[in-house]
N, C-alpha and C positions, 0 to 999 in steps of 0.2 A: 949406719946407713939407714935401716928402715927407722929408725927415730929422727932422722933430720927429716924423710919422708913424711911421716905421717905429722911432723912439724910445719912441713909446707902447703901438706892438705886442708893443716886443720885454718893456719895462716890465708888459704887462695880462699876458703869456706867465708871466714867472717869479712873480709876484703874485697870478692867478687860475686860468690854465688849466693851469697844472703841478702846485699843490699839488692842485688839481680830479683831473687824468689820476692822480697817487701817489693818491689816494684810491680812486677807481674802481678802479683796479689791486689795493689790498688786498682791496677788496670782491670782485672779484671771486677772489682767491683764497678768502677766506674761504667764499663760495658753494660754490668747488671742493669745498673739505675737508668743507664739510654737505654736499652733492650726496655726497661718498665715503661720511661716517657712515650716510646715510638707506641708501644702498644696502647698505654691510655690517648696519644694524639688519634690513633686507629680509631681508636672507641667512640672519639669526642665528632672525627669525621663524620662515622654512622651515623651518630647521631644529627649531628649536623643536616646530612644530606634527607633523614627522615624528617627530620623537622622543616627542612627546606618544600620536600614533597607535599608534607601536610600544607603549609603555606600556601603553595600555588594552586593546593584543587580549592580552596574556597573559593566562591564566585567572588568577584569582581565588586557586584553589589553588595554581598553580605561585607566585603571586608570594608569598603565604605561605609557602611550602616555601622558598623564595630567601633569603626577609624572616629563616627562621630559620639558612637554611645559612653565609649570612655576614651579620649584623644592620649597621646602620647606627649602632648604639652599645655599650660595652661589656655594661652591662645583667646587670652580675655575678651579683642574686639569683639571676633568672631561668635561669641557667647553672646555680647550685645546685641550684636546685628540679629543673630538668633529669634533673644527676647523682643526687639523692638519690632518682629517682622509677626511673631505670636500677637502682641499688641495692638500692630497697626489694623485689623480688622473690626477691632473694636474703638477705635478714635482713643488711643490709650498712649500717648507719647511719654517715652521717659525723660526723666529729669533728676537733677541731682546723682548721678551716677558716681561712686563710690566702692573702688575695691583695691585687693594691696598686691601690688607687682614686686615687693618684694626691694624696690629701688623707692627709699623715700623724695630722689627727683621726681619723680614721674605727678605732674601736676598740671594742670590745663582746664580751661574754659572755652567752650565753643556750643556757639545755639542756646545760654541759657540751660544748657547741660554742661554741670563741675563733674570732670574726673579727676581723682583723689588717689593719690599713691595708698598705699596701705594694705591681703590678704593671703596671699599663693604662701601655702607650706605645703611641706614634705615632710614629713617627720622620717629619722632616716631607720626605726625598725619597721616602716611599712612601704609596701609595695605601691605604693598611691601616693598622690597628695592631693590636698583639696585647697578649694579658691572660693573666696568670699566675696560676695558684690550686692553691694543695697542701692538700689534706688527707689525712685519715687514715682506715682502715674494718679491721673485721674481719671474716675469715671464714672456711672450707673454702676449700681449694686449686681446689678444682671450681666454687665458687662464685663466686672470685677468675678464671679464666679466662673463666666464661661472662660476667662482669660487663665485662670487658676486652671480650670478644667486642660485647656488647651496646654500651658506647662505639665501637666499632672502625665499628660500624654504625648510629649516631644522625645525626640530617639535620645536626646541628651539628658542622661541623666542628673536632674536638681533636684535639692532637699531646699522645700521651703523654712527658712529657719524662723521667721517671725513677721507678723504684718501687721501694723500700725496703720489705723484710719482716722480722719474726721471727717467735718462737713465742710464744702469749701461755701462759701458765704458769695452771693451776688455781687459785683463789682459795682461802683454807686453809678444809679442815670440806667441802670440794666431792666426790664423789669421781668421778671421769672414768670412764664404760665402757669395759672394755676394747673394741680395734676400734674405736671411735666418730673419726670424725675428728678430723685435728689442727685447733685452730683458730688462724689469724694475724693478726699486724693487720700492715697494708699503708700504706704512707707514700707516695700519688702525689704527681709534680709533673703540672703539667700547663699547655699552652699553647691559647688558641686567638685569633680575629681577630676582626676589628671593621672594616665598609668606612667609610672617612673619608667624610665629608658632601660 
C-alpha cells in the first residue's frame, strides 16, 4: 500500500503540480518584466511632465525666435522670402534661385526667377540637417557688404558658402554717369539647418 502511495504522489507530482509550479514560475516572471515596464513608463512620465514644464515657462517670444533660429523643417520659401526681404532695402532682387527639395520634380519659372529642385539633407547620424540654395543679386559694392552684414546678423542662422562676382556691363543706348557706382551681380551659395523631429 504505502508503495502504490508514494507511486501516485510521485505520478500527481510530474502530471499536476510541476507543469502547475513551470507555470506560476513564467507568470510570475512575466509580472517581473510588467512590474519593470510600469515603472520605466513611471519614469518616462516624470519626465515627460518635467520637460513639458520646462517648455511652457519659456516665453512665447523666445520660443518664436528659437522656432526661427533653427526651425524644425527645411521650410525653403520662407528662407527666400526671408533673404529677399534683407535685400529689398538695398534694390538687391534675386534671381536664379536654386536649391534641392530633395524631389527632383520640384522645377519652376516665375518673375525671371528659375527654381531648381536639387539640396535638403539629413544625414541620419546627426541631429540636423542642412539646406543649400544659391542664387544670384545685383548691386553696389556698398550695397553688397551691408547686405552680407545684414545676413551675417538675421536670427536665422546661414553659413555663407561661396560668392561669385563680376561687373555687369551697361545695356546698349544706356549711358552710365561718370563717378556713379559700379554695378555687380553676385552669385551666393549658401547653407543653413533644420533640427530633425
Amino acid at each position: 500500500m504505502p508503495i502504490i502511495l508514494i507511486g501516485i504522489a510521485i505520478t500527481f507530482f510530474f502530471t499536476v503540480t510541476n507543469p502547475m509550479y513551470n507555470d506560476i514560475s513564467a507568470i510570475k516572471v512575466q509580472v517581473a518584466s510588467y512590474d519593470d515596464a510600469l515603472n520605466t513608463s513611471k519614469t518616462l512620465e516624470n519626465e515627460r511632465d518635467a520637460l513639458t514644464a520646462k517648455y511652457n515657462a519659456i516665453d512665447p517670444n523666445d520660443l518664436t525666435k528659437l522656432q526661427t533660429l533653427l526651425p524644425d523643417n527645411v521650410n525653403n520659401i520662407r528662407l527666400i522670402l526671408e533673404i529677399e526681404q534683407i535685400a529689398a532695402p538695398y534694390g538687391m532682387n534675386l534671381t536664379n534661385i536654386q536649391y534641392d527639395t530633395g524631389d527632383d520634380s520640384t522645377t519652376g519659372t516665375t518673375n525671371a526667377t528659375t527654381v531648381q529642385g536639387g539640396g535638403a539633407s539629413a544625414p541620419s547620424n546627426q541631429n540636423y540637417g542642412t539646406f543649400d540654395l544659391a542664387f544670384s543679386t545685383s548691386g553696389t559694392y556698398d550695397n553688397f557688404k551691408n547686405f552680407t552684414k545684414d545676413m551675417e546678423s538675421n536670427l536665422r542662422i546661414v553659413d555663407i558658402s561661396s560668392v561669385a562676382f563680376s561687373s555687369d556691363s551697361a545695356p546698349s543706348g544706356v549711358v552710365v554717369k561718370p563717378g556713379s557706382p559700379e554695378v555687380y551681380t553676385y552669385n551666393f551659395k549658401i547653407k543653413t539647418y533644420w533640427l530633425k523631429s
